[in-house]
N, C-alpha and C positions, 0 to 999 in steps of 0.2 A: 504493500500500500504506500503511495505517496505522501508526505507533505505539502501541504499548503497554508501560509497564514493569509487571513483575511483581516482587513482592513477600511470599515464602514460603516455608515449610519446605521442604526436601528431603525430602520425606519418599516412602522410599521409589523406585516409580517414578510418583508419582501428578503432584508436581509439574511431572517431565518431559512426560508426557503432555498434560497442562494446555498446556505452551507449545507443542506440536508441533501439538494442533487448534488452539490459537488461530491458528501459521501457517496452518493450511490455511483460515481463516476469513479471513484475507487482514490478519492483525497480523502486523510482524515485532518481536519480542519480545526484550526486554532484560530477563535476570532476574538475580533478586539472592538470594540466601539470607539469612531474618530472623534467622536464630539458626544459629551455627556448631555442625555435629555432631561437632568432635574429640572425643577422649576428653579431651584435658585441658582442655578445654572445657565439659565436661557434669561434669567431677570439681570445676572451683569453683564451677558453681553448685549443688554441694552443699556443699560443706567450706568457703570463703570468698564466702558471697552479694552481700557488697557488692560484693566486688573484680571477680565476676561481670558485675554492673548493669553497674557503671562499663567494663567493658568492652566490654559490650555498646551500649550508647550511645554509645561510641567507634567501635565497628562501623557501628552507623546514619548516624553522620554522614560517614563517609565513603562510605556509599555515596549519601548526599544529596550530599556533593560531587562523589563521579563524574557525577554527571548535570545537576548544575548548568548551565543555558544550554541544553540539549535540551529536542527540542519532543514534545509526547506527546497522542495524543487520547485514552488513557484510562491512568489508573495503576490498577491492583489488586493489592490487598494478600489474603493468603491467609491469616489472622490476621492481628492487629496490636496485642495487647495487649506487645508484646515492644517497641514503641517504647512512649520517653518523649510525654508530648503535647510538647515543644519542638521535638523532632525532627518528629515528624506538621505540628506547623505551620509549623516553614521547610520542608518540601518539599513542604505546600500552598502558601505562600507562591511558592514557585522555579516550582510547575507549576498556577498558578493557573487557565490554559484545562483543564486537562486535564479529562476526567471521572473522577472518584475514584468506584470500584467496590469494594465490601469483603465475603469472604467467611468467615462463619466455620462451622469444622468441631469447633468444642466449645461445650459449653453455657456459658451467663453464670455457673453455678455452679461451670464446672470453672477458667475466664479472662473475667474481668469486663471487654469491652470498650465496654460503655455510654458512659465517657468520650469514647469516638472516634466516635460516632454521628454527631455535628453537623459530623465534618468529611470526610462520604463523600458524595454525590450519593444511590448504590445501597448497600444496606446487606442482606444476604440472612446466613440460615442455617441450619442442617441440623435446626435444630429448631423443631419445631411450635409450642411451650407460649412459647419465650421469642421466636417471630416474635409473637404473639398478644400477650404481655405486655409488647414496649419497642418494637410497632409500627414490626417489620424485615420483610423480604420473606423468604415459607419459602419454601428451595427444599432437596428431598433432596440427598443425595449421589450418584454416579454410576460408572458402569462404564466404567473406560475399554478402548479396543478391543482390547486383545489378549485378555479375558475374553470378549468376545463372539462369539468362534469358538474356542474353545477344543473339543479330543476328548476323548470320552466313554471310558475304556479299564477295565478290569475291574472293571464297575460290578456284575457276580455277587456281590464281598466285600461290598457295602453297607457299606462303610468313610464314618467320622466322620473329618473333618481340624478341626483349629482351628491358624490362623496368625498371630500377633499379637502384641502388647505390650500386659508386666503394669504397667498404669498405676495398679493400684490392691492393697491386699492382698487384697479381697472377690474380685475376678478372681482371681487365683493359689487363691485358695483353691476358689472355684466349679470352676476346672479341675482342680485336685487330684480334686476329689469326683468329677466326672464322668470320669476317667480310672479312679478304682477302681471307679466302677462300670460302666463299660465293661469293664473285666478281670475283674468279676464274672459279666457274663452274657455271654461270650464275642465282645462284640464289638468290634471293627476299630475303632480310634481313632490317627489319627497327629494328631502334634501337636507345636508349633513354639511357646516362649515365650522375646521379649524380654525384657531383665528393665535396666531403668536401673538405674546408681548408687543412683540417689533411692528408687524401691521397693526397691530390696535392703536401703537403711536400714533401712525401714520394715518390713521384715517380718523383719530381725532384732531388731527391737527388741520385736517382737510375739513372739521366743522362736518363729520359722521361719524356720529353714534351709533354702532352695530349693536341691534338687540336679537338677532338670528344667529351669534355664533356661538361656537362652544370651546372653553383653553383644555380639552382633553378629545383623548381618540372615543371614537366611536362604538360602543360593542359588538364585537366580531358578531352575536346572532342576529343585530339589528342591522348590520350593512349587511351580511347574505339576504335576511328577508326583502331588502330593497333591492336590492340587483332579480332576485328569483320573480318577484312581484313590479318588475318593470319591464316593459319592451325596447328602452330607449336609453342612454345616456346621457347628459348635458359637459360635454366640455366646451371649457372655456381654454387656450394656451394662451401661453405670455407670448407676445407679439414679437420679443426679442430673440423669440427661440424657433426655431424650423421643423426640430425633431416631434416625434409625437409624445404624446402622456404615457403614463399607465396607462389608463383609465380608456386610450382610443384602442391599445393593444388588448387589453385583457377582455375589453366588451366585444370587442372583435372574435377574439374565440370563445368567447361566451354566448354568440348569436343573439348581439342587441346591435337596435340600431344606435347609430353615431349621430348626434348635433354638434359640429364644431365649426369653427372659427381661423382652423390652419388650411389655406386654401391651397397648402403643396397637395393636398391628399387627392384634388378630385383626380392627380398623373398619378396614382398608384394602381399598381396591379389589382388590386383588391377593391377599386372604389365602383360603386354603383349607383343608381339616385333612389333604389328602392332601398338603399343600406346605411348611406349615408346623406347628411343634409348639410350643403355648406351656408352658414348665415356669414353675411359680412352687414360693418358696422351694427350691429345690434338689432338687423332687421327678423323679426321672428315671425314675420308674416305667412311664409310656408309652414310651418310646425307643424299644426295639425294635419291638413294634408300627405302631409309626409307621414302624419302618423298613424294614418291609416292602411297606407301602402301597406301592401304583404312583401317578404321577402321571395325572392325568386326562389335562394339557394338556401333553404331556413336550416339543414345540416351544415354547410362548412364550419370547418375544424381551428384554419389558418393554422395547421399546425406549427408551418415556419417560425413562428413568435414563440412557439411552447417554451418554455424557462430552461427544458431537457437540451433542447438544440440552440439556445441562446447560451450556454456553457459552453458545449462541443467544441463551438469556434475560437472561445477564447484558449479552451485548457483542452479541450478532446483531442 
């Protein structure tokens, strides 16, 4: 059996997943979380940013010294703009044989990790425009398998769910609008918004009061009943970014339709009008319409995303 360290967010249950195929791909996995999700954690690095770094580069080094003298035939980091370069180079330094794999799941516009290019082997990421531009490997994002069997249950309401984090105040705001207008023409929208410290700032400072959001995750049986009990998803993407969500990937192989706002999608292999629906500027005027459409292909799988074969390429 191989080694592998992993290096990434907790986010969610996407990073658990990540290590559970890599066992099955025959890594036994040592992970580390890049950045601590306390609360008192995520409240300095709003209100005291320095005290934050320094703490957090404290974090890094010790977990370069947990592993210090361990032998690894690939490290992967799942981000990595959250290390200092001194840290990235003594723990390339300490795991010199290793193969250093790097992926990232946010644009260069959102976390500028260009600095760290020169010291990964594989360097991949979820978007198209800046694989093209800093000459990294695109690869989407992926579904991991408990979406890929998921049941279809009172799919009659043609119910809209959106599940996620307001990273931006343009999001909170796009889903404000798309929630009155769902209430305007009678249709079924649940919906679930994180909301950080850091956007709360931000949108109180912009004179909005969010009373729709919530500062903790979601309960796993309340987001599968919304995904099982919806036919549709609401993405919203940040404009800064080309790649796709989760949330376009996973509903994809989950046989929902798609409302988004990334208009690379209608050139993809997979795009249809019965599947997906492109709004620009916030116009939601087809919605319904669209959402009465049947699918042509109401089995595809989109295997290609599955999380099994979204590993393959980086480690398989």
């Amino acid at each position: 059996m191989k080694n592998l360290l992993l290096v990434g967010l907790r986010y969610h249950s996407y990073t658990d997943e990540i290590a559970k195929e890599l066992g099955a791909l025959g890594y036994r996995v040592s992970f580390h979380e890049i950045q601590p999700r306390s609360l008192a954690f995520k409240t300095m690095r709003v209100v005291t940013p320095g005290l934050y770094q320094r703490r957090l580069d404290r974090h890094h080094a010790r977990i370069i010294a947990h592993e210090s003298g361990r032998r690894y035939d690939v490290v992967m980091f799942i981000q990595v703009h959250q290390f200092s370069i001194a840290n990235i180079e003594e723990l390339k330094r300490q795991h010199a044989g290793s193969k250093f794999v790097l992926y990232n799941w946010d644009a260069v516009s959102n976390h500028d990790y260009r600095p760290y290019i020169k010291y990964f082997d594989q360097v991949y990421t979820f978007d198209p425009q800046d694989a093209i531009d800093y000459g990294v490997n695109y690869l989407p994002l992926f579904c991991i398998a408990p979406f890929q069997r998921l049941a279809k249950r009172r799919q009659d309401e043609r119910a809209i769910y959106f599940v996620g984090n307001i990273v931006s105040v343009q999001r909170y705001l796009a889903l404000r609008d798309f929630k009155r207008h769902c209430t305007r023409n009678g249709i079924k929208f649940h919906c679930f918004m994180a909301c950080s410290m850091l956007v709360l700032t931000r949108l109180l400072r912009r004179g909005i009061l969010p009373t729709d959001v919530s500062f903790g995750s979601i309960a796993h049986p309340e987001f599968i009943a919304m995904i099982e009990n919806s036919i549709a998803v609401f993405d919203f993407a940040n404009h800064q970014q080309t790649g796709y969500t989760m949330r376009t990937i996973e509903n994809l192989c989950a046989g929902k339709k798609l409302i988004t706002n990334n208009p690379r999608i209608v050139r993809e292999r997979f795009y249809s009008d019965d599947r997906i629906l492109l709004i620009d500027n916030l116009d939601f005027s087809e919605v319904k319409q669209f959402m009465e459409k049947e699918l042509a292909a109401p089995d595809e799988q989109f295997s290609d995303f599955h999380i099994q074969n979204f590993l393959k390429v980086m480690v398989g």
